[in-house]
C-alpha positions as CSV (number, residue, x, y, z in Angstrom):
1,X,-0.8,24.2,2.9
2,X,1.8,26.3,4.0
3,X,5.3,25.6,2.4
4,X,5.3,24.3,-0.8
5,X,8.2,21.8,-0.9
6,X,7.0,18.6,-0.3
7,X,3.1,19.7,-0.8
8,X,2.0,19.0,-4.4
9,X,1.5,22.0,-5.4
10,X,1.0,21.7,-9.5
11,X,2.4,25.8,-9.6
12,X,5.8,25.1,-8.4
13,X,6.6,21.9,-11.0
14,X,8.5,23.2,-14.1
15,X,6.6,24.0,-17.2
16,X,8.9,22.4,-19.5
17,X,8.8,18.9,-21.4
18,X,12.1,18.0,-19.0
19,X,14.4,19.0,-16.5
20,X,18.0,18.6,-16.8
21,X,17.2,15.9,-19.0
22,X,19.0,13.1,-19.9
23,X,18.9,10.6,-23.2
24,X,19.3,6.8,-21.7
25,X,20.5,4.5,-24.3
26,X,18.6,1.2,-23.2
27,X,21.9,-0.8,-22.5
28,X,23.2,-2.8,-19.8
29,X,23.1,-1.4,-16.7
30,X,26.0,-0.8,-13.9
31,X,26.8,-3.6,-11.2
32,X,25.8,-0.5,-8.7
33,X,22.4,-0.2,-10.6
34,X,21.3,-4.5,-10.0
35,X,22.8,-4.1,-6.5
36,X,20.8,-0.9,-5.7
37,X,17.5,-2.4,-7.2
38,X,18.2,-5.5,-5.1
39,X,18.5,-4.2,-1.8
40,X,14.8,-1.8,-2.9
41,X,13.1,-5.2,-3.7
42,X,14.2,-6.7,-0.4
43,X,13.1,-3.6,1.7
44,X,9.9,-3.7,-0.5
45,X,9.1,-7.3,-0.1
46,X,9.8,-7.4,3.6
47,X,7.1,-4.3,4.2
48,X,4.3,-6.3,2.1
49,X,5.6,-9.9,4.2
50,X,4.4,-7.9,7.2
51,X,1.2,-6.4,5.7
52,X,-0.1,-10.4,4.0
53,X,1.2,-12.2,7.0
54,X,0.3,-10.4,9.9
55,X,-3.7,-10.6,8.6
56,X,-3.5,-14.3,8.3
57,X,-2.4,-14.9,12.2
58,X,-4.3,-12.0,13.7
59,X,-6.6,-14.2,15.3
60,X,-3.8,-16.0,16.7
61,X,-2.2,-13.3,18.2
62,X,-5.2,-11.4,19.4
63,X,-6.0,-15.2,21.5
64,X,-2.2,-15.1,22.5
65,X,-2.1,-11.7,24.0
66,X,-5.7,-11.6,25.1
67,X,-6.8,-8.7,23.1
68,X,-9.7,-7.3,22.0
69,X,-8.5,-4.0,19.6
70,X,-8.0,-6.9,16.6
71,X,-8.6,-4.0,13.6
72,X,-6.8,-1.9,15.6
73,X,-3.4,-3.6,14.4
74,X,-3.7,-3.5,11.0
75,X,-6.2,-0.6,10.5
76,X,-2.8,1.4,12.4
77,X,-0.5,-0.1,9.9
78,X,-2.7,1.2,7.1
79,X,-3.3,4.9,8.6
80,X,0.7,5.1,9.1
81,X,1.7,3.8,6.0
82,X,-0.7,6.1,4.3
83,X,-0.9,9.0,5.8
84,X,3.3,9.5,6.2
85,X,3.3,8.7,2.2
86,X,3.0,12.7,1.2
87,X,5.8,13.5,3.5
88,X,8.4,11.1,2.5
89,X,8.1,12.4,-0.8
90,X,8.7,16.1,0.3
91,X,11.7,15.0,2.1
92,X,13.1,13.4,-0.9
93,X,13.1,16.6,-2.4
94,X,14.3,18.7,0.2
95,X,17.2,16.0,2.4
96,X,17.6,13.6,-0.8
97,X,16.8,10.2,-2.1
98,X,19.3,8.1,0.3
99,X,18.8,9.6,4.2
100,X,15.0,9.4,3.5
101,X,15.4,5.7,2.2
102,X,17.5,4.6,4.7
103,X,15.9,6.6,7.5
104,X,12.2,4.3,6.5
105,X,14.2,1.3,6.7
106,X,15.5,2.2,10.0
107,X,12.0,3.0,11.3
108,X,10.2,0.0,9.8
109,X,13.1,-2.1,11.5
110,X,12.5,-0.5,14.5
111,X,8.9,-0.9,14.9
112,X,9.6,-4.9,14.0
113,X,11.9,-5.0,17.0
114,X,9.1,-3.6,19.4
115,X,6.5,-6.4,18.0
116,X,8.5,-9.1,18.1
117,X,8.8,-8.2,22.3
118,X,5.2,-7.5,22.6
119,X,4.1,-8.9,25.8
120,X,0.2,-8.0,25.7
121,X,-2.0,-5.7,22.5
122,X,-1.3,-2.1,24.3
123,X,2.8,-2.8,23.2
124,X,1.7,-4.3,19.7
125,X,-1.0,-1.6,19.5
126,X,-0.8,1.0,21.5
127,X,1.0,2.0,24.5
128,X,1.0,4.4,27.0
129,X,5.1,3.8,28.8
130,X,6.4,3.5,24.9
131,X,5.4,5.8,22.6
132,X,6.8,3.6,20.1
133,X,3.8,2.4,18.9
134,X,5.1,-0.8,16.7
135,X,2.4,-1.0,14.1
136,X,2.9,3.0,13.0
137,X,6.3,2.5,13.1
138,X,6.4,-0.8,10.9
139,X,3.9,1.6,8.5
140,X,5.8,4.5,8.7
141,X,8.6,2.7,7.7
142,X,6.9,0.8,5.3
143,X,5.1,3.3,3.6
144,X,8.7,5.4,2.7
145,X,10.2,2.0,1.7
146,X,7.5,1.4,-0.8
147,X,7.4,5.3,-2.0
148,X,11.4,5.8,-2.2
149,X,11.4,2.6,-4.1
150,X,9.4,3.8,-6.6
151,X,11.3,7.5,-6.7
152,X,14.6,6.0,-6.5
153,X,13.6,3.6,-9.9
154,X,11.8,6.8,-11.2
155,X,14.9,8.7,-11.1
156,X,17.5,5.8,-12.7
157,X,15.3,4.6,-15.6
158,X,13.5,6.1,-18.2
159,X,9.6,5.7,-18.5
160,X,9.8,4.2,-21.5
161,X,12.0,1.2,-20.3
162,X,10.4,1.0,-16.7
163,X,8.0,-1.7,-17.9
164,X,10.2,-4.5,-17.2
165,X,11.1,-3.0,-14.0
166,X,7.5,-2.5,-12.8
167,X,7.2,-6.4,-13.3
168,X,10.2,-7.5,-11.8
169,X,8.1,-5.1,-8.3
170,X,5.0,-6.6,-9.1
171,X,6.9,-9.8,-8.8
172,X,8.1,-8.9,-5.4
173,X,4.2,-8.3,-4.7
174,X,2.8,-11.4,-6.1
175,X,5.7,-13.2,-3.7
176,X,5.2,-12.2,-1.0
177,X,1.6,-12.4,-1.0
178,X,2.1,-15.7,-2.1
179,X,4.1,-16.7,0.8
180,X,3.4,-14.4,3.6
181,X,0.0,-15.7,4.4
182,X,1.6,-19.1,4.3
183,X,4.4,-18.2,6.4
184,X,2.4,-15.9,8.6
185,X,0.1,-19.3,9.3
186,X,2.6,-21.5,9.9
187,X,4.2,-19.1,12.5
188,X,1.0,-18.7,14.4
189,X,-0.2,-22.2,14.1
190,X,3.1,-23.3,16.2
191,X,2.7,-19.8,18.2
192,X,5.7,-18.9,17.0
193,X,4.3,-15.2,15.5
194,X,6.9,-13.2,17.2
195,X,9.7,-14.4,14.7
196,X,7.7,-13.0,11.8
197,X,8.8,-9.3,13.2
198,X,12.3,-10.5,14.2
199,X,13.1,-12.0,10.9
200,X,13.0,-8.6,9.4
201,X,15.5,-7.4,11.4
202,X,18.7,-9.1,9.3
203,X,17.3,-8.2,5.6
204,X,16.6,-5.0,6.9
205,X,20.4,-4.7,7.9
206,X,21.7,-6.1,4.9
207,X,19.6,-3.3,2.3
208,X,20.7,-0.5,5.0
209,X,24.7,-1.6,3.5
210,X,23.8,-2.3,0.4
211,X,21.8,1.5,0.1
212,X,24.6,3.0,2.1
213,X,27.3,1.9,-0.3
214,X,25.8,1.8,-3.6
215,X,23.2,4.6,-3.8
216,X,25.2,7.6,-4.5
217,X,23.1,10.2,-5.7
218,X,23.4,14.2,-5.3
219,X,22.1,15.4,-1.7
220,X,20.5,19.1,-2.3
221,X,22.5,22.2,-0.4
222,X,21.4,23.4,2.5
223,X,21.7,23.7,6.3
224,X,19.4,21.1,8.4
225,X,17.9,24.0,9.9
226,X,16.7,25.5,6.1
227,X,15.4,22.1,5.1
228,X,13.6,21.4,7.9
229,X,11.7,25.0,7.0
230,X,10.9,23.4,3.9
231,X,8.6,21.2,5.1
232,X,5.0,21.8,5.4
233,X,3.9,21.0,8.7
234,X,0.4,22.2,8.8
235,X,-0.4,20.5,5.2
236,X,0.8,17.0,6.1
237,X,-0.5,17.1,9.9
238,X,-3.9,18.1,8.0
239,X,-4.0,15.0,6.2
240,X,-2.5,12.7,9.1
241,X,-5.2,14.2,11.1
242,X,-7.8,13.6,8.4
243,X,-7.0,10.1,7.6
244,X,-6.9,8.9,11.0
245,X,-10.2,10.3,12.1
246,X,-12.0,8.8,8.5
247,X,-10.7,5.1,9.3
248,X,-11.5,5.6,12.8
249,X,-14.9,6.9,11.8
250,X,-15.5,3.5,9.8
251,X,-13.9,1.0,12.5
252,X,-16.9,2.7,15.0
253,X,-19.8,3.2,12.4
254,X,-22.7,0.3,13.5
255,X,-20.5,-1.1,16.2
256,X,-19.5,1.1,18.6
257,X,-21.2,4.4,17.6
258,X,-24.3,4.6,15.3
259,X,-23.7,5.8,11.7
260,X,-25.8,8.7,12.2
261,X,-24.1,9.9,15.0
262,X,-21.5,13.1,14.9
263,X,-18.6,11.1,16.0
264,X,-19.1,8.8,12.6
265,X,-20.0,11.5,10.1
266,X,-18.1,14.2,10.9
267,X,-14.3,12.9,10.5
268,X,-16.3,10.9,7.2
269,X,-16.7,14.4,5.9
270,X,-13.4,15.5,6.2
271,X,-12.2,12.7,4.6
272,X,-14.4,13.2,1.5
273,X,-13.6,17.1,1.6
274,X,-9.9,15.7,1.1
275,X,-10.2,13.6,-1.1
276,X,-12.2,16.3,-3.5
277,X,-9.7,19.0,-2.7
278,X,-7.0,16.6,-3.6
279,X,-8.9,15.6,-6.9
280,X,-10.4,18.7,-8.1
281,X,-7.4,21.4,-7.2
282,X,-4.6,19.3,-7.6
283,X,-5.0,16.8,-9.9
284,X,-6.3,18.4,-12.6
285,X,-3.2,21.2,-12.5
286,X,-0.7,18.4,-12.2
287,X,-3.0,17.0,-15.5
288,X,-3.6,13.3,-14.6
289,X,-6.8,13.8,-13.3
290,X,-8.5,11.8,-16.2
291,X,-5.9,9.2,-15.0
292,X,-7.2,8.0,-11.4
293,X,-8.6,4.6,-12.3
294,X,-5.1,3.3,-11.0
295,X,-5.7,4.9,-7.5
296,X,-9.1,3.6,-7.0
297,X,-7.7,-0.4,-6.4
298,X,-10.1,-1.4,-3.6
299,X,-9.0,-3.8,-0.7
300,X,-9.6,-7.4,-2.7
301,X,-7.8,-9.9,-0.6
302,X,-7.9,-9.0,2.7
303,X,-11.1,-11.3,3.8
304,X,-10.3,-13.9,1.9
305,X,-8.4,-15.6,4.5
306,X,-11.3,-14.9,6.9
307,X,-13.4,-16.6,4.3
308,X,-11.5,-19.9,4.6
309,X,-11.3,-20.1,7.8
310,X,-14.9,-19.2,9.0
311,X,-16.3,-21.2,6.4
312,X,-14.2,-23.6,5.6
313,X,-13.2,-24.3,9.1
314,X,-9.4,-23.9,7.8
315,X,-6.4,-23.5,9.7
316,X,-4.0,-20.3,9.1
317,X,-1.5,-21.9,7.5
318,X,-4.3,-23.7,5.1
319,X,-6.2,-20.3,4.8
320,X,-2.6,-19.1,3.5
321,X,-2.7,-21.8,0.8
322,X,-6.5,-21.1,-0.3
323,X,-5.2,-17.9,-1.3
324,X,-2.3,-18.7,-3.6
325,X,-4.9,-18.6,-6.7
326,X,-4.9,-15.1,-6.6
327,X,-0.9,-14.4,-5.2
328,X,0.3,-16.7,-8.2
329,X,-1.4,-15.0,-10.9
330,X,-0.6,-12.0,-10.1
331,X,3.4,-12.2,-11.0
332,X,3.1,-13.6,-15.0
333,X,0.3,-11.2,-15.5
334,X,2.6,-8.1,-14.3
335,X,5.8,-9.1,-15.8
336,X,3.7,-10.0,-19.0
337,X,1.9,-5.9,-19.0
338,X,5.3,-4.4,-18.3
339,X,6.8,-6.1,-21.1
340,X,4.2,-5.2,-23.3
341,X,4.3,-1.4,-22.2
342,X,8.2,-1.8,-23.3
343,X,7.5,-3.4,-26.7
344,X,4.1,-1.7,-27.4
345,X,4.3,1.6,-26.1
346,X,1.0,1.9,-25.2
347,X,-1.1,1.3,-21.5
348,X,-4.6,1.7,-21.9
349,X,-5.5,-1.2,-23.4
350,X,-3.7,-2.8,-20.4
351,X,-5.7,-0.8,-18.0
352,X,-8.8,-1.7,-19.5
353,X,-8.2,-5.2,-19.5
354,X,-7.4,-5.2,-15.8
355,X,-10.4,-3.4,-14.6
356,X,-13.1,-5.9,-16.4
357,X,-11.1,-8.7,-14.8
358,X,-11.7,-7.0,-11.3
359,X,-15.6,-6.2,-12.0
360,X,-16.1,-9.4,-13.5
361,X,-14.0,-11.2,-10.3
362,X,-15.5,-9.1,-7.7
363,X,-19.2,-10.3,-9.2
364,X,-17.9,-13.6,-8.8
365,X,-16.7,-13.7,-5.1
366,X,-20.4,-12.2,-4.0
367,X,-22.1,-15.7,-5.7
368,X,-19.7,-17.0,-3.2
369,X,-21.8,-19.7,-0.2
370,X,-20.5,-21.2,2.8
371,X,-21.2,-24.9,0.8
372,X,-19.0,-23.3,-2.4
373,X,-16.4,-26.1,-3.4
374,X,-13.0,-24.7,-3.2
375,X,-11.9,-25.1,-6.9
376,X,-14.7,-22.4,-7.6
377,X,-13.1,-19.6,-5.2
378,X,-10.1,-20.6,-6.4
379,X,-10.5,-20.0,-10.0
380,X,-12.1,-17.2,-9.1
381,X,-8.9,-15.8,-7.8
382,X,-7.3,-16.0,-10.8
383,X,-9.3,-14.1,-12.4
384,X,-8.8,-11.1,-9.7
385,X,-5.1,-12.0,-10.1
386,X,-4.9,-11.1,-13.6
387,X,-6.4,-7.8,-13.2
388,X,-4.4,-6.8,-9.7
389,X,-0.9,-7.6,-11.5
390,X,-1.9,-5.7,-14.8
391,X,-2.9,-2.8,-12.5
392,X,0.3,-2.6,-10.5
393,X,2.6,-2.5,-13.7
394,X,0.4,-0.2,-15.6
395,X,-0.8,2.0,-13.3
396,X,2.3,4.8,-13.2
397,X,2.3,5.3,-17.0
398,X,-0.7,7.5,-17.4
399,X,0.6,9.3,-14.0
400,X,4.2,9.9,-15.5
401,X,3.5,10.4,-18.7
402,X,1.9,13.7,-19.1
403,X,4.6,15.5,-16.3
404,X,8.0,16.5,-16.7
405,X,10.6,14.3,-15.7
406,X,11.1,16.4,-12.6
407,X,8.5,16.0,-11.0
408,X,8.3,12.2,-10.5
409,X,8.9,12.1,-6.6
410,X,5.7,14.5,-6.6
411,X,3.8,12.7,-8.3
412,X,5.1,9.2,-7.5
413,X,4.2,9.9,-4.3
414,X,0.8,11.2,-4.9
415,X,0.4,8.0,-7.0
416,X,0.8,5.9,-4.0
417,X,-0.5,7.7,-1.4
418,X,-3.9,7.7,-3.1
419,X,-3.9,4.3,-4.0
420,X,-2.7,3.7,-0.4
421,X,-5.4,5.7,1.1
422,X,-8.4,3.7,-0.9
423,X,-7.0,0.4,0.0
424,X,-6.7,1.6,3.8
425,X,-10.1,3.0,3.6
426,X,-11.5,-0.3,1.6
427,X,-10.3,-2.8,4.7
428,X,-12.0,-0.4,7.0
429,X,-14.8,-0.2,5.1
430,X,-14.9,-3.7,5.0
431,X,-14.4,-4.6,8.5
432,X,-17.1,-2.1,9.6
433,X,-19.3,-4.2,7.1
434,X,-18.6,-7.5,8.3
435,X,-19.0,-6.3,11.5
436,X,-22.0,-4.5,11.4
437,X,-23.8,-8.0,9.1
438,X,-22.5,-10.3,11.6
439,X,-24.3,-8.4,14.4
440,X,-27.2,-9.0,12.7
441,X,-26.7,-12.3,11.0
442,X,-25.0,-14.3,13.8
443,X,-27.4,-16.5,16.0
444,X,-27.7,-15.0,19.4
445,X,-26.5,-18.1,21.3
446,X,-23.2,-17.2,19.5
447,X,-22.9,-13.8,20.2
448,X,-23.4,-14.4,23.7
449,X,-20.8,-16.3,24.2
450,X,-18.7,-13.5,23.0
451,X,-20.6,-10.4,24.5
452,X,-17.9,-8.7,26.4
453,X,-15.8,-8.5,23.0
454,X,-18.5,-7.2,20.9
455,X,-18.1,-4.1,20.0
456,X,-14.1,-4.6,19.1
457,X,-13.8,-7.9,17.9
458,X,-16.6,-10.6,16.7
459,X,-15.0,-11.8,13.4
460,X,-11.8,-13.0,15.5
461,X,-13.1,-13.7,18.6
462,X,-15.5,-16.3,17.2
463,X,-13.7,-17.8,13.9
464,X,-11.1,-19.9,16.8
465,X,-14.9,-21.5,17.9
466,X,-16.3,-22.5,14.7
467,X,-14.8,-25.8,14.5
468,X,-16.1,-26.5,18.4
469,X,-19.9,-25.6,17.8
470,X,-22.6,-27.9,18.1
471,X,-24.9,-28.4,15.3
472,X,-26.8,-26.8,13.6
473,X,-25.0,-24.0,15.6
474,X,-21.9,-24.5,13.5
475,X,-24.0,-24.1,10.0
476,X,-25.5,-21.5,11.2
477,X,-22.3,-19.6,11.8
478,X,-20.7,-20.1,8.7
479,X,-23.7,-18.8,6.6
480,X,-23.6,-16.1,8.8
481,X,-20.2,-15.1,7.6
482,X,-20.5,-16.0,4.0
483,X,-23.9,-13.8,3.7
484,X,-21.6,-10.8,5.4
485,X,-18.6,-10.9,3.5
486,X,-21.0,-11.1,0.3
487,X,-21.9,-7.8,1.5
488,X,-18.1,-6.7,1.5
489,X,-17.7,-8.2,-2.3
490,X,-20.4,-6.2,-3.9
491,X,-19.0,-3.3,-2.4
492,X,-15.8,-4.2,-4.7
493,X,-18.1,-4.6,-7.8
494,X,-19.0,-0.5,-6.7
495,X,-15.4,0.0,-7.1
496,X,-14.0,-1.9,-9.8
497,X,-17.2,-0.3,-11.6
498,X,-16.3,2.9,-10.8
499,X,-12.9,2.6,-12.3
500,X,-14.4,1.0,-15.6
501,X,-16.2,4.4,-15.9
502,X,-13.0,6.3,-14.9
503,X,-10.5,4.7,-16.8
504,X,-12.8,5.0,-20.1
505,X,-11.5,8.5,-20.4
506,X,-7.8,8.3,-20.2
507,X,-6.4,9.8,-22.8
508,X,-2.8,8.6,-24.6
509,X,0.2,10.3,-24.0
510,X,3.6,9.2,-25.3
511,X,5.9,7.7,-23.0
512,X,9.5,9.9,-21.9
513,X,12.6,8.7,-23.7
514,X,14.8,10.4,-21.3
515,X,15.2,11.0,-17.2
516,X,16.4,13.5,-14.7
517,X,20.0,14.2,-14.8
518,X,19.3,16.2,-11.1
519,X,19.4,12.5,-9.3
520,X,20.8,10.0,-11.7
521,X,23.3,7.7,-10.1
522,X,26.6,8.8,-10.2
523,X,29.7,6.2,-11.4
524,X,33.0,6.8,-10.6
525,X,32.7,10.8,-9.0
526,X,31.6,12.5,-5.9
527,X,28.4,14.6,-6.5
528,X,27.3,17.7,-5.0
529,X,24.3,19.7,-5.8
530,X,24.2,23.2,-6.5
531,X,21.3,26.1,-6.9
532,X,21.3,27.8,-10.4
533,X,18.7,29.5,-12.0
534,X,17.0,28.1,-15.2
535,X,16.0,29.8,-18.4
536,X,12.6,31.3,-17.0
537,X,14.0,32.7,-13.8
538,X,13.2,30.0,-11.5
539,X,15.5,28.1,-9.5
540,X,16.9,24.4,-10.0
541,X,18.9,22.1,-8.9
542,X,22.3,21.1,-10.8
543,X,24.5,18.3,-10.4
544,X,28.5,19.6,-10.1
545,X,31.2,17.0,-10.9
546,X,34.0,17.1,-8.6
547,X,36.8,14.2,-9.4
C-alpha cells in the first residue's frame, strides 16, 4: 500500500511504551467531556437504529417499492460501513479527530435524507440519475461515526478507566437493538418506513453542534493539498474493491451463479488472500495477533427476526419484540464486564466467558423447530446476550493493551474494521445459506408462485404469504425455513468455536495508566499542532499552547 499514513503499517508506530504521554488522575470529568460523549452516543445509537431497524421492515419495504434486490439493501450498508472503516481512521491522523467526525455525520445524514424520498429500490439501492446511493452513504457515514467514536474516547480516557465507558457504548448497542426492531416494525406495519430515515435527520443536527462546539482538539499542520498526499489511495481502494467483490461473491453463490463457477470463487479468494495478508503481516508486527478472538463476532441476530415471522407467522413489530431476549441482556452484562475490567484489571477471564456463552447459544438456536415454544428461543437469547455484551466491552483491551498510546486510531480502527468485515461477511454468508436451503427445501407449488423473484429474493418475497397458505402448504413452509436457518446457526457454532480456540492463547498484558497528550481535549486555550522531532529522530506531533 502506497503511503503509509492511514495504512497500518506496524513500521511507522513508535517504538516506545507512550507517546507524549499523559498521567490521568481518575477524577471527575469536565462539563465539555459528558457533553462530547453525549452527542458520540447519539451519533452511535442512531447508525445501529438504522442497521436493527431497517432488517426488521425489509420485507415491507421491498412489497412497498416493488423490489426484488432485498439483500442488496443491507448487504450495501454492510460493504460501506466496512470497507470505508480503514480510511476514516487515516484521516483522523492526517485532517484530525473533529472534520472526520463531523464530516461521517454529515454523510450518514445525508444518505438518511435520500431514503426517506425513495420512490422505487434503484433510489434506496442503487441509482443510475443519483449517484447518491443512500444505503453507502448511511454506511459510510455510519461506519466513521462508530470508528471516531471509539478514537475520540480512545484519546480522552485512559485504558485502564475505559471499562465503564465501554459499558455505558454497549449500552447504547443493547438500546437500540432493543428498540430499533420494535420501532422499525411498527413503522412498516402502518407503512410509515420512510420516517425511520427522516427521524435521523434532527439528532444528527443536534451532535453536529454539540461536536462543533465542544470537541476542541489539536488539528495537525499542513496544507489540504499535503494531506490529501497522505492518503493511500491504492491501499484502501484495494480493500474497497476486495470486500465488495467477496460479499458479492456470497450474495450470487447457489442462487444466481453456481459456487464453482469463476465469478463466485475468484473475488472469494481475494477476500481470503486479504484477510491473511492482514493477519499474518500486520497483525503480528502491531503484536495483537494472538488477540483476534474479538474480531471473529459472527452475525448472531440478524435472522432472528426472519425466524419469527416465517415460523411463527409474526408480524414486524411482534418479530421486534421476540427479539428483546437477546437486546436486553446484552446491556447489564456489558456494563457489568466493563466494571470489572476497571476494578479487576484483568480481561481474559471476561473473554473466555463470553465465547462459551456464544458456542453454547449458537448450539442452542440450531435445536431450534418451526413447533419450538417461544419461551425456549427466548431463553436462548439470553444466553447469546450475555456473551455479545461481554464481548463488546472486553474486546479492545487485549487490542490496546500491548501498543503505545499513539497508536490507538490505528489500531482502533483495525479493531473495527475487522470485526466489521466478519459480521458483513457472516449476514452474507448467511443469506446465501438460507437461500440456497430454501431452494431446495421449499415445496415447489411455493416457489412457483414466486419464480420471477427467485434468484434475488425468496426469503422476502414469500414470508408476506405464509399466513395465507393453505394447508398442509403452510406447514410445509415453515419447516422449510426452520430446517434452513438451522443450517445458518451451525455455521455460528463454526465461529464461536473458532474463537474458543483463538482466544485460549491470549496472553495478559497490563492495562495503560496514562493517554496521548497529542489529542487530549483542550480546556480553556486554543490548540495548534506542531511537527518536532522525538528522541530517535523520527517525527511527532506536539500540542503548542497559545492563550
Amino acid at each position: 500500500m502506497a503511503n503509509s499514513s492511514n495504512a497500518f503499517k506496524a513500521s511507522e508506530l513508535p517504538e516506545s511504551p507512550q507517546s507524549h504521554p499523559q498521567t490521568l488522575s481518575p477524577g471527575r470529568k469536565s462539563y465539555r467531556f459528558w457533553l462530547i460523549l453525549f452527542a458520540l452516543l447519539i451519533a452511535v445509537f442512531l447508525s445501529l437504529l438504522e442497521s436493527y431497524a431497517f432488517s426488521t421492515i425489509l420485507p415491507v419495504v421491498v412489497e412497498d417499492l416493488r423490489g426484488t434486490q432485498f439483500i442488496w439493501v443491507a448487504t450495501t450498508y454492510g460493504i460501506a460501513s466496512t470497507a470505508l472503516l480503514p480510511l476514516s481512521g487515516g484521516l483522523a491522523e492526517i485532517f484530525g479527530r473533529r472534520p472526520v467526525v463531523l464530516g461521517s455525520i454529515v454523510i450518514f445524514a445525508v444518505g438518511s435524507a435520500v431514503g426517506g424520498a425513495a420512490k422505487d429500490m434503484n433510489v434506496l439501492l442503487n441509482t443510475a440519475a443519483d449517484t447518491s446511493n443512500c444505503a453507502a452513504l448511511q454506511g459510510a457515514g455510519a461506519g466513521g461515526i462508530n470508528t471516531l467514536a471509539q478514537i475520540i474516547l480512545s484519546d480522552l480516557v485512559t485504558l485502564e478507566e475505559r471499562g465503564k465507558y465501554n459499558g455505558l457504548i454497549g449500552l447504547i448497542w443493547s438500546l437500540s437493538g432493543g428498540v430499533g426492531p420494535v420501532i422499525g416494525g411498527a413503522l412498516g406495519h402502518h407503512k410509515t418506513w420512510r420516517w425511520l430515515f427522516y427521524l435521523n435527520l434532527p439528532l444528527a443536527g443536534l451532535c453536529l453542534v454539540v461536536i462543533t462546539i465542544f470537541l476542541r482538539v489539536p488539528t495537525p499542520p499542513g496544507t489540504i493539498q499535503e494531506k490529501v498526499k497522505k492518503i493511500d489511495f491504492i491501499g484502501n481502494t484495494l480493500i474497497v474493491g476486495v470486500i465488495c467483490s467477496a460479499a458479492i461473491a456470497l450474495t450470487w453463490g447457489g442462487v444466481v451463479y453456481p459456487w464453482n463457477s469463476a465469478r463466485v470463487l475468484v473475488p472469494l479468494y481475494a477476500q481470503i488472500a486479504l484477510v491473511a495478508f492482514l493477519n499474518i503481516n500486520l497483525l503480528c508486527k502491531l503484536r495483537f495477533y494472538y488477540d483476534l478472538s474479538p474480531l471473529l463476532i459472527p452475525a448472531r441476530a440478524d435472522y432472528l427476526p426472519v425466524y419469527f415471522q416465517a415460523c411463527k407467522s409474526a408480524s414486524p413489530t411482534a418479530s421486534g419484540v421476540d427479539i428483546l431476549g437477546l437486546t436486553l441482556s446484552t446491556a447489564p452484562l456489558s456494563m457489568i464486564a466493563g466494571a470489572s475490567v476497571t476494578i479487576t484489571k484483568r480481561y481474559r477471564p471476561q473473554l473466555w466467558f463470553a465465547w462459551c456463552c456464544m458456542l453454547i447459544s449458537s448450539g442452542l438456536f440450531s435445536t431450534l423447530g418451526a413447533d419450538s415454544s417461544r419461551a425456549k428461543s427466548i431463553g436462548f437469547q439470553a444466553i447469546a446476550g450475555a456473551g455479545v455484551g461481554i464481548m463488546f466491552s472486553c474486546s479492545y483491551f487485549p487490542v490496546l493493551a500491548p501498543l503505545p498510546v499513539s497508536a490507538n486510531a490505528y489500531a482502533v480502527s483495525l479493531l473495527v474494521f475487522l470485526r466489521n468485515l466478519f459480521q458483513v461477511l457472516g449476514v452474507a454468508a448467511g443469506g446465501a445459506i438460507l437461500q440456497n436451503e430454501l431452494q431446495h427445501r421449499l415445496p415447489s407449488s411455493t416457489l412457483s408462485s414466486i419464480q420471477d423473484q427467485q434468484s434475488q429474493n425468496i426469503a422476502f418475497a414469500i414470508i408476506p404469504l405464509i399466513p395465507s397458505l393453505p394447508q398442509p402448504e403452510r406447514d410445509a413452509v415453515r419447516e422449510a425455513f426452520a430446517e434452513a436457518l438451522r443450517v445458518v446457526w451451525r455455521m455460528l457454532i463454526g465461529f464461536s468455536a473458532a474463537g474458543v480456540l483463538i482466544s485460549a492463547g491470549m496472553k495478559a498484558v497490563p492495562l495503560h495508566t496514562v493517554k496521548d497528550e497529542t489529542w487530549g481535549l483542550k480546556e480553556g486555550e486554543r490548540d495548534t499542532v506542531k511537527e518536532i522531532t522525538r528522541s530517535d529522530g523520527e517525527a511527532a506531533l506536539d500540542v503548542e499552547m497559545k492563550a
